[in-house]
C-alpha positions as CSV (number, residue, x, y, z in Angstrom):
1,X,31.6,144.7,111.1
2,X,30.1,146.2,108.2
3,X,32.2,149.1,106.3
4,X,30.1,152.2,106.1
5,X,30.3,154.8,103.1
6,X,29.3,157.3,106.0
7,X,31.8,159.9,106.0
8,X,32.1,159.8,110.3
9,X,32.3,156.0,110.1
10,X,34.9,156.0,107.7
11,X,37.3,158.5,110.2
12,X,36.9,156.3,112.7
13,X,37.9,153.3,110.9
14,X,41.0,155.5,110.1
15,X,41.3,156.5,113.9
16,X,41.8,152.7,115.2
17,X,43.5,151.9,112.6
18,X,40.7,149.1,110.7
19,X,42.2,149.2,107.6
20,X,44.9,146.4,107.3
21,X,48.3,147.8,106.9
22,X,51.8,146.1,108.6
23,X,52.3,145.9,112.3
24,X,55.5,147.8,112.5
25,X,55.6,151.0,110.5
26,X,58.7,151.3,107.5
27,X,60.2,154.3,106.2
28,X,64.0,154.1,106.2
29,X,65.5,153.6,102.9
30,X,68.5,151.9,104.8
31,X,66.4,148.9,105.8
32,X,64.7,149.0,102.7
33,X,67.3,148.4,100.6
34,X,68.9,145.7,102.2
35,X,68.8,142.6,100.5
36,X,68.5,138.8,102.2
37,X,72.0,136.7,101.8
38,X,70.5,133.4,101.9
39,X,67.5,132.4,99.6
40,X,64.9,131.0,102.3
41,X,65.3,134.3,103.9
42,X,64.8,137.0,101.2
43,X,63.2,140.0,103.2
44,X,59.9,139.8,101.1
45,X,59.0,136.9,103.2
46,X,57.2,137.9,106.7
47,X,58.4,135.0,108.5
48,X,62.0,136.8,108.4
49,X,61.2,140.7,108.4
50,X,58.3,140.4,110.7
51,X,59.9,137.6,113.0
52,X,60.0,138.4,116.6
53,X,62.8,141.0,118.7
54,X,62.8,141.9,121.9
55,X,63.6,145.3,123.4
56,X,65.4,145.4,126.0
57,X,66.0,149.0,128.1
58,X,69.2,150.2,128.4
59,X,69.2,148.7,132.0
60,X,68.6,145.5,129.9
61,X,65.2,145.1,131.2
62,X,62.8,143.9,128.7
63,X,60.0,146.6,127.4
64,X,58.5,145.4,124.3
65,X,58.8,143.3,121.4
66,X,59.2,144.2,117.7
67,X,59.1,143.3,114.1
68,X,63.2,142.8,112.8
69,X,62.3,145.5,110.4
70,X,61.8,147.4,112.8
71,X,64.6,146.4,114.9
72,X,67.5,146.9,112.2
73,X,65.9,150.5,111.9
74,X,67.0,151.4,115.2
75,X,70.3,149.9,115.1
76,X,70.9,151.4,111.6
77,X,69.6,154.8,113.4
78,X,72.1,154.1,116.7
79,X,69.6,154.2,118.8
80,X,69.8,149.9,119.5
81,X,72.4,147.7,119.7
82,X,72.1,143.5,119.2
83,X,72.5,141.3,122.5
84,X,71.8,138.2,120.5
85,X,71.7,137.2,117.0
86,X,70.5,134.4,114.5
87,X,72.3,133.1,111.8
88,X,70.3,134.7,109.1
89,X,72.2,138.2,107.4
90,X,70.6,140.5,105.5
91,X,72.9,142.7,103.3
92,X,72.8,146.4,101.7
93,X,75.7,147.2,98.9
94,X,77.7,148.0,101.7
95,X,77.6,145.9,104.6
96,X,76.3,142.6,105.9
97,X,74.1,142.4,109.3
98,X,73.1,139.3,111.5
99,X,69.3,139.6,111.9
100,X,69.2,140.4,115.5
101,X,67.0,138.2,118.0
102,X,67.5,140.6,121.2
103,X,68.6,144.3,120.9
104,X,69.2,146.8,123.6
105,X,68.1,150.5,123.8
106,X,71.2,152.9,124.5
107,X,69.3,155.4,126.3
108,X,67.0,154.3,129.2
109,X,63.4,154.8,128.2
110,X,61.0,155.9,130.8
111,X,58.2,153.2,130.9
112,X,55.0,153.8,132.2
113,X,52.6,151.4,134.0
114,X,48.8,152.1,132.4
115,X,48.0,150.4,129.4
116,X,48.9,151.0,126.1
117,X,47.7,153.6,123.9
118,X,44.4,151.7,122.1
119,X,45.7,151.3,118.4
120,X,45.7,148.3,115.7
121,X,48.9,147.8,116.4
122,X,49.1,147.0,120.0
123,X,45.2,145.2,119.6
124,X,47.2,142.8,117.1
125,X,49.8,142.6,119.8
126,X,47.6,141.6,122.6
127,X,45.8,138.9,120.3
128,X,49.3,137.7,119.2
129,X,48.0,138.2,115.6
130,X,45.5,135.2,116.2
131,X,41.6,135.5,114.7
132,X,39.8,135.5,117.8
133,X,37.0,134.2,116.4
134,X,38.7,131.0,114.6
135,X,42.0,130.7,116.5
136,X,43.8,131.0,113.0
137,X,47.2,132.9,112.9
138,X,47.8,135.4,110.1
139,X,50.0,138.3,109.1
140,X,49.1,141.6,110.0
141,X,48.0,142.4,106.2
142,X,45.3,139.7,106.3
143,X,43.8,140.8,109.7
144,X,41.2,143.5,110.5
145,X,39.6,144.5,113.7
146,X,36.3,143.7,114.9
147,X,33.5,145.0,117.4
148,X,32.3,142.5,119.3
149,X,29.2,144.6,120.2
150,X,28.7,146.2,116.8
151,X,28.9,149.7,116.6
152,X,25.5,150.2,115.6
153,X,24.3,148.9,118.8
154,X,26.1,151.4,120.8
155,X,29.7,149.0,120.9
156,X,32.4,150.9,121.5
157,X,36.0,151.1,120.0
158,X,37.8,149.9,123.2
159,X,40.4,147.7,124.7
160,X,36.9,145.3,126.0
161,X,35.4,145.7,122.2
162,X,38.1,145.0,119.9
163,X,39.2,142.1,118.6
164,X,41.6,140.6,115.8
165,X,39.5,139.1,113.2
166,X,40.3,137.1,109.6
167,X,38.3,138.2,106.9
168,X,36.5,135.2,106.7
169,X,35.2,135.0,110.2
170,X,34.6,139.1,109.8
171,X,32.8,139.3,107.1
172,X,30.4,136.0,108.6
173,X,30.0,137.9,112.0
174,X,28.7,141.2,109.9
175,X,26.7,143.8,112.1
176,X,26.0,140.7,114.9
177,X,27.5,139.7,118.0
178,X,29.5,136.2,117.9
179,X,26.4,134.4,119.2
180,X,24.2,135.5,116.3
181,X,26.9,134.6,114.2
182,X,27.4,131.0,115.4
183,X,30.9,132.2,116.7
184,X,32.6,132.1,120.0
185,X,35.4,134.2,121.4
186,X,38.9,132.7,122.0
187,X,39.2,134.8,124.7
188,X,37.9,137.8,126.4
189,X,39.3,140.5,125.1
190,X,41.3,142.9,128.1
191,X,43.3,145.9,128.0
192,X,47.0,145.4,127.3
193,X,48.8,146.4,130.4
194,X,52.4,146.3,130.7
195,X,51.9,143.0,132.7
196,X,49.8,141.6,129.6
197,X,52.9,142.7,127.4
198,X,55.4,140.6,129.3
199,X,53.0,137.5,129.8
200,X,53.6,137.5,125.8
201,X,57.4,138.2,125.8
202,X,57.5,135.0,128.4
203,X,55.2,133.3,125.9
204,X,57.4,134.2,122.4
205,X,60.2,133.0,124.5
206,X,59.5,130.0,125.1
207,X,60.5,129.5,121.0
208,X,63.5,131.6,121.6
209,X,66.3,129.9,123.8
210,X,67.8,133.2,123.2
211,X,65.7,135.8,125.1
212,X,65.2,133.3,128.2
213,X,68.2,134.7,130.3
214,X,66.5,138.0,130.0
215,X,62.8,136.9,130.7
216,X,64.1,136.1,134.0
217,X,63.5,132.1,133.4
């Protein structure tokens, strides 16, 4: 997809979210503060602050899964509680905390069955923040979205249009479809429904010994 200086096509890069920016949004000065305990975990590093929870309802049946940061923000908030841990703490001047693996809502959340609201976010989701055009992972910063139609042949920004894409493979694809491009789709791309979100919880779980009794293995 090529970036536009038109003023419309620039609001609607801002709409669906195409410029990169972190899955799971920040803005507690609680979490932010905290500090890692152990060296090979210091919270600069995505592969700790960005690693994996699941959400379980307050009936303890799983919903969704999020980013740690994002889980010790609704803990610090008392709106979460842990179920299961890891080993890794991450400390603030105050008080030391077990990166959580599984937390637990306190209030029961009403989930409903359509899809998921069409954002970057739950696109990244769906594509388990793989390029869909190289089958490369990569953190959220260093992914974009992409049309596979392009825009200016009428492609629309939908759940059926939208992929995850590196920079590399995005910038070779340009204002083509994969097939001009030499490139081939790792998948079709499909709306993510609440079954599509727990096909992935099952999936991340498989890595996780610790969500399993709550995946219903």
């Amino acid at each position: 997809m090529k970036r536009s200086s038109d003023g419309n096509a620039m609001d609607s890069r801002h709409k669906f979210g195409l410029r990169p920016r972190p899955i799971i949004g920040l803005g507690s000065p609680p979490v932010d503060s905290v500090s890692s305990k152990q060296p090979a975990a210091r919270l600069g590093r995505p592969s700790v602050m960005q690693a994996p929870v699941l959400v379980l309802n307050a009936t303890f049946e799983p919903i969704n899964v999020t980013a740690v940061r994002r889980a010790l923000i609704l803990m610090l908030k008392g709106v979460a509680q842990a179920e299961e841990t890891s080993h890794t703490e991450v400390h603030s001047t105050s008080k030391a905390i077990q990166v959580p693996s599984v937390i637990r809502l306190l209030s029961y959340r009403h989930i409903p069955q359509q899809s998921r609201a069409l954002s970057r976010k739950n696109i990244l989701l769906r594509d388990r923040n793989t390029c869909q055009f190289c089958g490369t992972p990569f953190p959220a910063s260093e992914l974009t979205l992409d049309h596979v139609m392009p825009r200016s042949r009428g492609g629309r920004s939908s759940w059926e249009n939208l992929v995850a894409s590196c920079y590399s493979c995005n910038n070779r694809k340009g204002d083509r479809t994969p097939e001009e491009a030499g490139l081939k789709l790792q998948r079709r791309p499909r709306p993510f429904t609440l079954h599509t979100s727990r096909q992935l919880m099952r999936l991340i779980g498989h890595r996780d010994e610790k969500w399993r009794k709550y995946l219903f293995y």
